[in-house]
Every structure is written in structure tokens, then in C-alpha cells.
Jmol script that loads the backbone (N, CA, C; Angstrom):
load data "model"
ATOM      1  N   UNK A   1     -10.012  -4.964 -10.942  1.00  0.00           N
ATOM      2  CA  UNK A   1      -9.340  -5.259  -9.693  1.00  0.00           C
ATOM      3  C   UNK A   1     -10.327  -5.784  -8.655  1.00  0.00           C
ATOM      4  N   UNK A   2      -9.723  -6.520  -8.034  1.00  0.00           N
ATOM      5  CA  UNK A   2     -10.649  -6.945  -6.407  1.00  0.00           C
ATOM      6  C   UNK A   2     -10.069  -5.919  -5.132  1.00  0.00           C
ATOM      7  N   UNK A   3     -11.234  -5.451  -4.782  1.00  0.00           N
ATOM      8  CA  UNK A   3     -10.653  -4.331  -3.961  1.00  0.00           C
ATOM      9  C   UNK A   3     -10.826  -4.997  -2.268  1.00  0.00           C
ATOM     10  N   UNK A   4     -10.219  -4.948  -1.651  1.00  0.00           N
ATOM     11  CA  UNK A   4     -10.252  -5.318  -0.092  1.00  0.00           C
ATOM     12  C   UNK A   4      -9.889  -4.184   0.354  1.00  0.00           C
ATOM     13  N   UNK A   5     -10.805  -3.834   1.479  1.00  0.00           N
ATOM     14  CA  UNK A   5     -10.386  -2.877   2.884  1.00  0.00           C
ATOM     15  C   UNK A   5     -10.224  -3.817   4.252  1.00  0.00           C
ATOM     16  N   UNK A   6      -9.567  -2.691   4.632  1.00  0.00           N
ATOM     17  CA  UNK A   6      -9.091  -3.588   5.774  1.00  0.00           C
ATOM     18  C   UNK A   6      -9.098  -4.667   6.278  1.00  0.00           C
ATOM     19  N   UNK A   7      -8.300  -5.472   5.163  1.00  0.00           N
ATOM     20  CA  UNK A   7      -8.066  -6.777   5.155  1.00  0.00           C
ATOM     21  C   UNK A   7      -6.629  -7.332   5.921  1.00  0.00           C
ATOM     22  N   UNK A   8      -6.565  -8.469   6.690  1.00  0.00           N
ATOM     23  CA  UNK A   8      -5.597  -8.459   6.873  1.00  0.00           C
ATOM     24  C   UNK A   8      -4.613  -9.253   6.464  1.00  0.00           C
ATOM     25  N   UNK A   9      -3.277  -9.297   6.469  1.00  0.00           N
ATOM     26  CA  UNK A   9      -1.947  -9.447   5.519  1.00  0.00           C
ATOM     27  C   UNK A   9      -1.035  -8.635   6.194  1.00  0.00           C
ATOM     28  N   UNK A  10       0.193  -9.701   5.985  1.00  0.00           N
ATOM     29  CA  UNK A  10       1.031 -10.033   6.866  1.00  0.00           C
ATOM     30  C   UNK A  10       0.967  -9.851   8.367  1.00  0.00           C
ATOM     31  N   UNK A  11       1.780  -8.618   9.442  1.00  0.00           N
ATOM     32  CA  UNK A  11       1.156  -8.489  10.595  1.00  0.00           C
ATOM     33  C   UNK A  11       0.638  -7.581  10.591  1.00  0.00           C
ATOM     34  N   UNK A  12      -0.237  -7.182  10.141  1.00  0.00           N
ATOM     35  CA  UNK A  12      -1.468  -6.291  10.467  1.00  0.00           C
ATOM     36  C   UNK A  12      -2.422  -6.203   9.247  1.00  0.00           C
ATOM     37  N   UNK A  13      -2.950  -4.889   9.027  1.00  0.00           N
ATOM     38  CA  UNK A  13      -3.827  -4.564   8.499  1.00  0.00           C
ATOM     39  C   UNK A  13      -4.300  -3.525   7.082  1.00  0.00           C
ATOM     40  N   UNK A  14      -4.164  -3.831   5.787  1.00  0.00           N
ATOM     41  CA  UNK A  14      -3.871  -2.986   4.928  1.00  0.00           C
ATOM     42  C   UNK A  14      -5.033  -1.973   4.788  1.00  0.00           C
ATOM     43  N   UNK A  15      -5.095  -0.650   4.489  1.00  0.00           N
ATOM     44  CA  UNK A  15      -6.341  -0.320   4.503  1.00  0.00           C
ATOM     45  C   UNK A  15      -6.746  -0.476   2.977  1.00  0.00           C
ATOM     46  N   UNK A  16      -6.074  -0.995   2.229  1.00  0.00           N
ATOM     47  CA  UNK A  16      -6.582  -1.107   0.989  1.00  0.00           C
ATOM     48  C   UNK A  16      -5.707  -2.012   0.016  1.00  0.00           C
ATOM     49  N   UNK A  17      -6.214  -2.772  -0.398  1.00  0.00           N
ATOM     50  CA  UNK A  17      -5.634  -3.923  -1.147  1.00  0.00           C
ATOM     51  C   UNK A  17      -6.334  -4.332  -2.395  1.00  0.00           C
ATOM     52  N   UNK A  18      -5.646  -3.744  -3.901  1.00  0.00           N
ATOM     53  CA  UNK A  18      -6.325  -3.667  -5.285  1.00  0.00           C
ATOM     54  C   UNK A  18      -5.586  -5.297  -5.979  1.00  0.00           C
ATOM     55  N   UNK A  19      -5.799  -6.380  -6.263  1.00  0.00           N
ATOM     56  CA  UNK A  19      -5.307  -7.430  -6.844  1.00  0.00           C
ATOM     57  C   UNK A  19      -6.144  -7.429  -7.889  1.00  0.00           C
ATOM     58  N   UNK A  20      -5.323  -6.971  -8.937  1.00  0.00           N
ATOM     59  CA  UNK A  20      -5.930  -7.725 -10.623  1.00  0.00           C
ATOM     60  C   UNK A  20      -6.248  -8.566 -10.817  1.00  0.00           C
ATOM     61  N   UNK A  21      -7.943  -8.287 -11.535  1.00  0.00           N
ATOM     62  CA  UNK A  21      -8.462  -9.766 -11.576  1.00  0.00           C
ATOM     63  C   UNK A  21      -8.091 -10.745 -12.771  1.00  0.00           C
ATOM     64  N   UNK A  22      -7.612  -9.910 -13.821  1.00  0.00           N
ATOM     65  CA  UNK A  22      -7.166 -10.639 -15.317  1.00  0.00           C
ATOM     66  C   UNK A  22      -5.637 -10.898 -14.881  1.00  0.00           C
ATOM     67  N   UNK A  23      -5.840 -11.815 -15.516  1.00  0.00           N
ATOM     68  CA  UNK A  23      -4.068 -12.341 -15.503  1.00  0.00           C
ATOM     69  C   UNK A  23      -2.875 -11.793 -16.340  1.00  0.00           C
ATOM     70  N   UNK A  24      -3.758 -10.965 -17.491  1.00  0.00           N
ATOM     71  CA  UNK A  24      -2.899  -9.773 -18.416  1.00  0.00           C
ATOM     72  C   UNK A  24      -2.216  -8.674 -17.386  1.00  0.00           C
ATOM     73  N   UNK A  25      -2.904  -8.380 -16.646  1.00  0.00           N
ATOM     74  CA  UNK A  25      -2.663  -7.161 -15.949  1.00  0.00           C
ATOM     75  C   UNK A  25      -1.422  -7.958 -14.266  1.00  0.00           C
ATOM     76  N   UNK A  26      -0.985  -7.343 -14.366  1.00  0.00           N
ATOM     77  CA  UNK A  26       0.731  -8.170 -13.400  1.00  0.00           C
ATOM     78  C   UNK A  26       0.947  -7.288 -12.143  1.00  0.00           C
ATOM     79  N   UNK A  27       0.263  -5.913 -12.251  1.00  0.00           N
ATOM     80  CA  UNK A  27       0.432  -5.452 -10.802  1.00  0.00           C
ATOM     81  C   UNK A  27      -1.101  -4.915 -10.292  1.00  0.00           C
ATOM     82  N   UNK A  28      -0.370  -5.036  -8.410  1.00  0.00           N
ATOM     83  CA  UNK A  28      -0.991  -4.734  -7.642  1.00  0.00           C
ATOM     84  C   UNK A  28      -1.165  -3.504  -6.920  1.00  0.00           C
ATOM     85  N   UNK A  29      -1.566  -3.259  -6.110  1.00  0.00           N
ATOM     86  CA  UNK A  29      -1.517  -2.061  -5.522  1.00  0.00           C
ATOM     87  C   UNK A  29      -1.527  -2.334  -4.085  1.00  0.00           C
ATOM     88  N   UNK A  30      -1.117  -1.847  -2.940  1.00  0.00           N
ATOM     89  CA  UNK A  30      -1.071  -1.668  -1.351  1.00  0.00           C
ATOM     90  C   UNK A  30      -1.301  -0.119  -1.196  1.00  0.00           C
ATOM     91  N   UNK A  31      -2.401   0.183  -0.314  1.00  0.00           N
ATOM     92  CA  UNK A  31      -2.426   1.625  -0.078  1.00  0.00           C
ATOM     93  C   UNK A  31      -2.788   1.403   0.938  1.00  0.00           C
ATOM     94  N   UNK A  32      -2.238   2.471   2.038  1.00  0.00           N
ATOM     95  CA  UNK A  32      -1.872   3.040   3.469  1.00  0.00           C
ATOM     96  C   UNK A  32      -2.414   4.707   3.574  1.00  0.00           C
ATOM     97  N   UNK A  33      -3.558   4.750   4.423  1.00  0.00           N
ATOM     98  CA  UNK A  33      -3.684   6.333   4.237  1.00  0.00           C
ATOM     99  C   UNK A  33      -3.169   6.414   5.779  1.00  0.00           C
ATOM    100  N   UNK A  34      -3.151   8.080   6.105  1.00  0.00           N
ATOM    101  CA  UNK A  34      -2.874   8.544   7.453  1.00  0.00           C
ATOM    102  C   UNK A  34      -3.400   9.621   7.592  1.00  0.00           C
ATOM    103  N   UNK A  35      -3.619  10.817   8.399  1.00  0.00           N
ATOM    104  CA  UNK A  35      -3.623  11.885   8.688  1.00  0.00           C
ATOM    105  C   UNK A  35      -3.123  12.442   9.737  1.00  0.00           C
ATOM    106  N   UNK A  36      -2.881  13.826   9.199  1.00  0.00           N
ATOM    107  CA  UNK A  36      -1.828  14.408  10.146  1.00  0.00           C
ATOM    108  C   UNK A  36      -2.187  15.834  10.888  1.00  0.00           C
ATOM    109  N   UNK A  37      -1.671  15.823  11.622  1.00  0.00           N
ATOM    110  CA  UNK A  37      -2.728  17.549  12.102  1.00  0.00           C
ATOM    111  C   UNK A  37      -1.792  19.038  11.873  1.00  0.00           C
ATOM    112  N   UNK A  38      -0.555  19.043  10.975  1.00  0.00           N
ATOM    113  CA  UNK A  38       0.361  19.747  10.990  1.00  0.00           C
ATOM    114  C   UNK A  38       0.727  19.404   9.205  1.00  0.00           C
ATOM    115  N   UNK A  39       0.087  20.471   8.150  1.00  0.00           N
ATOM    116  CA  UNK A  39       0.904  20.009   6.978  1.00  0.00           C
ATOM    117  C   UNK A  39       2.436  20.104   6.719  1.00  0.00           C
ATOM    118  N   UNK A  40       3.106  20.875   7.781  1.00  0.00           N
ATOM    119  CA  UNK A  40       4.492  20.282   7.225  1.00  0.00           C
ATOM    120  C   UNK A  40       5.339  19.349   7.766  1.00  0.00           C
ATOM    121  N   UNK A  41       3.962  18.415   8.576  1.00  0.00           N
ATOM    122  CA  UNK A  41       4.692  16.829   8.611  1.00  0.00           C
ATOM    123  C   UNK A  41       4.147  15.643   8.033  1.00  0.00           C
ATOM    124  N   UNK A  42       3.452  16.105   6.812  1.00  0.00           N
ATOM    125  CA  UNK A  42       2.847  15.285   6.180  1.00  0.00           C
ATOM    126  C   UNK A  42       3.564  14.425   4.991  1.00  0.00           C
ATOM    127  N   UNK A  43       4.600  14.702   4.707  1.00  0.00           N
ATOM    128  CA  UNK A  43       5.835  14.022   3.917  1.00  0.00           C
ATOM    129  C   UNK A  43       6.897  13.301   5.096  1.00  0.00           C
ATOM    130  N   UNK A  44       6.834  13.503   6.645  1.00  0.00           N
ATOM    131  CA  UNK A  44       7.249  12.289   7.322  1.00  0.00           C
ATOM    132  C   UNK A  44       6.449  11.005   7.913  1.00  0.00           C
ATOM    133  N   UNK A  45       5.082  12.214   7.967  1.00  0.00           N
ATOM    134  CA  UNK A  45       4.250  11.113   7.964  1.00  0.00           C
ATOM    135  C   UNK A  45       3.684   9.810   7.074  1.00  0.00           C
ATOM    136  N   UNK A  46       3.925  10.206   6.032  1.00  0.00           N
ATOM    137  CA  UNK A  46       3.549   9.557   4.438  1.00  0.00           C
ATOM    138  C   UNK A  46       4.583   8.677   4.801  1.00  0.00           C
ATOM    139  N   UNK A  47       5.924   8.883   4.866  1.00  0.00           N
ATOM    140  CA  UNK A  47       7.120   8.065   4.937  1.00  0.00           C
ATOM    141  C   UNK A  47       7.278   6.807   5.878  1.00  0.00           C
ATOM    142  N   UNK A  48       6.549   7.754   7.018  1.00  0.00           N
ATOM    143  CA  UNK A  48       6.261   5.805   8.129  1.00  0.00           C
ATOM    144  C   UNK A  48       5.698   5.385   7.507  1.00  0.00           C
ATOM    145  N   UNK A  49       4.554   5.455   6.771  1.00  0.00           N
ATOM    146  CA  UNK A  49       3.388   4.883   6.606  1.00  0.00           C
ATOM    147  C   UNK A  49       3.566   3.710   5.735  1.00  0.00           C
ATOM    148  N   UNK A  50       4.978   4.178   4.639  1.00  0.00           N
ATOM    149  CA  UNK A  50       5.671   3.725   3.884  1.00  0.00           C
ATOM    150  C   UNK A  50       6.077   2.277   4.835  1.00  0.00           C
ATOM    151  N   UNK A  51       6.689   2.783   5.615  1.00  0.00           N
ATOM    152  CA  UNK A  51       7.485   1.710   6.037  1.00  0.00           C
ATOM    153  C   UNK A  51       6.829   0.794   7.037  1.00  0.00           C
ATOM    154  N   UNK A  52       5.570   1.644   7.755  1.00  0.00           N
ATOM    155  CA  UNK A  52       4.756   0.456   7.689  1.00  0.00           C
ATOM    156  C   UNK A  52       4.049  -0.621   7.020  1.00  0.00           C
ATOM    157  N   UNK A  53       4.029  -0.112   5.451  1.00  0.00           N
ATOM    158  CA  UNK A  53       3.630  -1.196   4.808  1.00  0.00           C
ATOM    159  C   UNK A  53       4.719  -2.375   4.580  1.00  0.00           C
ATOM    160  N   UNK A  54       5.592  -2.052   4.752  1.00  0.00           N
ATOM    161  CA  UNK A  54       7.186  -2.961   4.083  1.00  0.00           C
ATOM    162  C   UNK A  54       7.108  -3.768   5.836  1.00  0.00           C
ATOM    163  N   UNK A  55       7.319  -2.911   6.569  1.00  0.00           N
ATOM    164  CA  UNK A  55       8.202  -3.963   8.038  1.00  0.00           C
ATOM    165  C   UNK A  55       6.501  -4.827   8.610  1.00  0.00           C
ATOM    166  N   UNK A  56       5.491  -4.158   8.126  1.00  0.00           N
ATOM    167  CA  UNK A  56       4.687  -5.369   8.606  1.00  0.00           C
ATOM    168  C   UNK A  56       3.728  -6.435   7.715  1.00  0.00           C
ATOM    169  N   UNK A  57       4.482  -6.202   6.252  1.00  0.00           N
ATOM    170  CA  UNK A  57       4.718  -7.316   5.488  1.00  0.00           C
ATOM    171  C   UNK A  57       2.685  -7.096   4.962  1.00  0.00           C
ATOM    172  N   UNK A  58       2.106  -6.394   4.479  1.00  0.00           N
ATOM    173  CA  UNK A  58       0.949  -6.071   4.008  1.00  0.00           C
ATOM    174  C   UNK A  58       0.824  -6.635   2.725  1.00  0.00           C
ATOM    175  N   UNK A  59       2.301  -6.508   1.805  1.00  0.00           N
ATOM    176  CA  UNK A  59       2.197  -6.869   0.538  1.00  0.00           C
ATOM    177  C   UNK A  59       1.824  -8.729   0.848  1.00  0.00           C
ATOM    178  N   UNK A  60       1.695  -9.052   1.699  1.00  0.00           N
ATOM    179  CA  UNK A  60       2.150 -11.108   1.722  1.00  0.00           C
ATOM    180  C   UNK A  60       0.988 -11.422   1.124  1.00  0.00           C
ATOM    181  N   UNK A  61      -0.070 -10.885   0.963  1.00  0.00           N
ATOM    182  CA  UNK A  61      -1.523 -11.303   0.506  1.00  0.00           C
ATOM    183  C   UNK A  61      -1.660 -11.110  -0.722  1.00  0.00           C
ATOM    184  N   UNK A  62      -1.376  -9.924  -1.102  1.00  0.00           N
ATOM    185  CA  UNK A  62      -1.290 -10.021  -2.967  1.00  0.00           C
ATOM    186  C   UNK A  62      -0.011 -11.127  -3.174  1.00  0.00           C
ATOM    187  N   UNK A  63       1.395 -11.312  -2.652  1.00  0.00           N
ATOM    188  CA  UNK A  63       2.264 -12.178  -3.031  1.00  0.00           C
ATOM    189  C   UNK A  63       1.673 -13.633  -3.738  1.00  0.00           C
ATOM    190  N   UNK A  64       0.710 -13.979  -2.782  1.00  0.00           N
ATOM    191  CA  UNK A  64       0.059 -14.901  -2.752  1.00  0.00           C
ATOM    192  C   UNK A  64      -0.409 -15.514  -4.011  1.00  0.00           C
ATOM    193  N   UNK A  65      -1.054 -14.395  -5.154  1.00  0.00           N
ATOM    194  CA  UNK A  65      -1.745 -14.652  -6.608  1.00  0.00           C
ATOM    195  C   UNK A  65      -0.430 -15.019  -7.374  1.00  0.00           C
ATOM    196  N   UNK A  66      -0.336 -15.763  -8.257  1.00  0.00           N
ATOM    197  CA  UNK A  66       0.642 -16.310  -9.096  1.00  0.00           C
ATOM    198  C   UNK A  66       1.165 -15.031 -10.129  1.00  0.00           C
ATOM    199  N   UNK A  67       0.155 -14.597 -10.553  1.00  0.00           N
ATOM    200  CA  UNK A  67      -0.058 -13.694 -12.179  1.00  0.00           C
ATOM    201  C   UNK A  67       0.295 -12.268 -11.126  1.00  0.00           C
ATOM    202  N   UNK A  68       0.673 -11.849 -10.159  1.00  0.00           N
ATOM    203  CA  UNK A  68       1.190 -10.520  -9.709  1.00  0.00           C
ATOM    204  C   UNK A  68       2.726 -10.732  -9.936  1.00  0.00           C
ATOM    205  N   UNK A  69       3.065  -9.827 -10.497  1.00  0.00           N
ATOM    206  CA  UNK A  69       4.993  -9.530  -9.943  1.00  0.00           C
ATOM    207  C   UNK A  69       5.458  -8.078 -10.332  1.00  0.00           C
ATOM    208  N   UNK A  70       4.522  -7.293  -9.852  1.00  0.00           N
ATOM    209  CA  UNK A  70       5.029  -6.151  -9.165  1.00  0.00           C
ATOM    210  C   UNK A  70       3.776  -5.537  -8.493  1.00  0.00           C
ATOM    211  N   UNK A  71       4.098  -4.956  -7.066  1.00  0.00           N
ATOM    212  CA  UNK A  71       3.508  -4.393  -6.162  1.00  0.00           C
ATOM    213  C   UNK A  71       3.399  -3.011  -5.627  1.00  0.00           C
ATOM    214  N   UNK A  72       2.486  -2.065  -6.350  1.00  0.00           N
ATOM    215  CA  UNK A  72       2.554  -0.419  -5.837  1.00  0.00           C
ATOM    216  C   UNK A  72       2.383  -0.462  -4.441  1.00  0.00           C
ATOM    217  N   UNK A  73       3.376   0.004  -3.799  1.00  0.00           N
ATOM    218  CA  UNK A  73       2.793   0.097  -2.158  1.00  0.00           C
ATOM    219  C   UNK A  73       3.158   1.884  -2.181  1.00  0.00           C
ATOM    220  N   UNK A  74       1.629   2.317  -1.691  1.00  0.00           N
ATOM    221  CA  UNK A  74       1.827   4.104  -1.652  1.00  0.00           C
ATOM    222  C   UNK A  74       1.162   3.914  -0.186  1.00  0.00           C
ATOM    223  N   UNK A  75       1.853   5.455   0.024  1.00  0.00           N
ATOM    224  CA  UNK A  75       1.183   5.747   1.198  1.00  0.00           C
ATOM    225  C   UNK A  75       0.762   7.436   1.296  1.00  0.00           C
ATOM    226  N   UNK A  76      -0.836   7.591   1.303  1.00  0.00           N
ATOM    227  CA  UNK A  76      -1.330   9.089   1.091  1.00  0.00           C
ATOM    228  C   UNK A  76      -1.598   9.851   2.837  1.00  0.00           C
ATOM    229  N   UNK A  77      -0.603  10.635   2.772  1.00  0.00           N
ATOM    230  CA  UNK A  77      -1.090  11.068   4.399  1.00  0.00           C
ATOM    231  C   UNK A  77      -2.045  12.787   4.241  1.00  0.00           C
ATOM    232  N   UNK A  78      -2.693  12.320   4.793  1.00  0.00           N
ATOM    233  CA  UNK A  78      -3.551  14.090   4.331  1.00  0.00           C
ATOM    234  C   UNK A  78      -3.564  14.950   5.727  1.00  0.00           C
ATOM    235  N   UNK A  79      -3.870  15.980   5.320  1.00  0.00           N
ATOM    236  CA  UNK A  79      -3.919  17.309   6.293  1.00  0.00           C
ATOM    237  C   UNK A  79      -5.147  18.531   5.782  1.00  0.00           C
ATOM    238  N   UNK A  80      -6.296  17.999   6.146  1.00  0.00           N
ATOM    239  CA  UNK A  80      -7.470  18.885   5.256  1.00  0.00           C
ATOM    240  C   UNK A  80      -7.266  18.812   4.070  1.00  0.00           C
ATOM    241  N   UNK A  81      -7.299  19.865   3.368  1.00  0.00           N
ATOM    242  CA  UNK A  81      -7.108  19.748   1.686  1.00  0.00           C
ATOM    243  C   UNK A  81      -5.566  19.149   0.873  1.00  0.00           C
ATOM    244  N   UNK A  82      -4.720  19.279   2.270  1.00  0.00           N
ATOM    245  CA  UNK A  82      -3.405  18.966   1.955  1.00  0.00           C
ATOM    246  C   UNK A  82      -2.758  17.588   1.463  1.00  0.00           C
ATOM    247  N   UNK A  83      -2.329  16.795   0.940  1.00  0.00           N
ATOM    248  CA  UNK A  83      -2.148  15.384   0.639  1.00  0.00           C
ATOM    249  C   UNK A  83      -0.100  15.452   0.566  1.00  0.00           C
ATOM    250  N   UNK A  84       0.439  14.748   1.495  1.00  0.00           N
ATOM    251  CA  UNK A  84       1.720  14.172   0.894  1.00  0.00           C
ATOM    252  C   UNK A  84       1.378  12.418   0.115  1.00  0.00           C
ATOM    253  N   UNK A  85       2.419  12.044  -0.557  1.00  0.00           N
ATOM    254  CA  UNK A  85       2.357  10.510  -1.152  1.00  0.00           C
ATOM    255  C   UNK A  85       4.426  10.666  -1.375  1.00  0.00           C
ATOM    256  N   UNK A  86       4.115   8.865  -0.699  1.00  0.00           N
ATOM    257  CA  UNK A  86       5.495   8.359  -0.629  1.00  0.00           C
ATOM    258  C   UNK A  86       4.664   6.919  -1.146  1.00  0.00           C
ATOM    259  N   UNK A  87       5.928   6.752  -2.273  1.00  0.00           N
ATOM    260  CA  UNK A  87       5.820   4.934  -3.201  1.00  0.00           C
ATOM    261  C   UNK A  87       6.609   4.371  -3.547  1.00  0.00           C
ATOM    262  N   UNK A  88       6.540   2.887  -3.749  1.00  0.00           N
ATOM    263  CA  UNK A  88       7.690   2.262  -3.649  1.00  0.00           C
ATOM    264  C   UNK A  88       7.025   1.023  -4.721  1.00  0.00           C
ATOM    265  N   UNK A  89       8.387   0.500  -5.686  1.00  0.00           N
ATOM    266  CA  UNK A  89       7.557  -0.819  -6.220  1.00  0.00           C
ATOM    267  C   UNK A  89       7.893  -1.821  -5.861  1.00  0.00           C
ATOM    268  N   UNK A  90       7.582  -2.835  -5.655  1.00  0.00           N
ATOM    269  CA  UNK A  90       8.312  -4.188  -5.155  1.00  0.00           C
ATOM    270  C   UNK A  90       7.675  -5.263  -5.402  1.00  0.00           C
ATOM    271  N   UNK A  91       8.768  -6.027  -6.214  1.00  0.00           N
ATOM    272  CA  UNK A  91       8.746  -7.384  -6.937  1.00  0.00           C
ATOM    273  C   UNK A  91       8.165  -8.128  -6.307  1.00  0.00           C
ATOM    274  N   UNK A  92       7.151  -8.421  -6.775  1.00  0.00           N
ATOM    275  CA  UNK A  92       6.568 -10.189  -6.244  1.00  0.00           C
ATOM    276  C   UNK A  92       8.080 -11.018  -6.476  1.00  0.00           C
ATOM    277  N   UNK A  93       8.185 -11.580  -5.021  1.00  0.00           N
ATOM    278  CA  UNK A  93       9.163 -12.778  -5.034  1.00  0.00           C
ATOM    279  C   UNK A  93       8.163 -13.972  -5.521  1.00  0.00           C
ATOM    280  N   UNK A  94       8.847 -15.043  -6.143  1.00  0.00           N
ATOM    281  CA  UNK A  94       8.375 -16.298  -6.505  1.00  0.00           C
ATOM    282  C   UNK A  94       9.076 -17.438  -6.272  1.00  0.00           C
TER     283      UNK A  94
END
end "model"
wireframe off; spacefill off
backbone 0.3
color backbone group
């Protein structure tokens, strides 16, 4: 994979962006971390984080490679040792 941090794509800023470098391999990855200061809001927090990757369009930069058509977008929100994760897959349009 080619790994990018905080790269930017679509309107803003992904904190992590994995694009396969072989053309065998068809998905990508989008990851969004957060932290939270309360673990039992760390599964709503995970959930914006979610939807910040979708409404400000992060995936548009992997879209971009021909050989992607499907896209992990997770989002890990932590709380000290604590971790929620919310994921979603989504089709490279072509």
C-alpha cells in the first residue's frame, strides 16, 4: 500500500489514506481517528467520524486510481485504553 497522512481529499483532510499499490489488490482503505474524554461516547463519537468521512468526500482521492473499487472507510475513536470502530464499504464509482 501507499500510505498518506494527512493528505488532503475531497473537503478536507484524511488522517490516513492506504491505496494499493498492485493492481491485483482492488481495495482501499480511509481511516479517521478521534478521541474522546468519556468512554461511553465513544461509539457516537466513532459514528460522526464516520460521517465525516462520507459528507466531506475523503474517499475522492483513492476514487481517483482506476484498479480501486471498493473503499474501507473506518473510523477508530479512542478513550485511553478504550477504542470504539464504526465502517462502512463503498464502491468506487467509475
Amino acid at each position: 500500500y501507499h500510505v498518506e497522512s494527512e493528505c488532503e481529499s475531497g473537503s478536507g483532510r484524511a488522517d490516513v489514506i492506504l491505496i494499493p499499490k498492485s493492481r491485483a489488490n482492488k481495495q482501499a482503505l480511509v481511516i479517521e481517528y478521534k478521541v474522546g474524554k468519556h468512554t461511553k461516547k465513544l461509539s457516537t463519537i466513532a459514528k460522526k467520524g464516520l460521517a465525516q468521512i462520507i459528507a466531506k468526500d475523503y474517499v475522492a482521492k483513492v476514487q481517483a486510481h482506476e484498479h480501486v473499487e471498493r473503499i474501507l472507510a473506518v473510523c477508530l475513536a479512542f478513550c485511553g485504553k478504550h477504542v470504539a470502530l464504526e465502517s462502512t464499504i463503498i464502491t468506487s464509482e467509475r
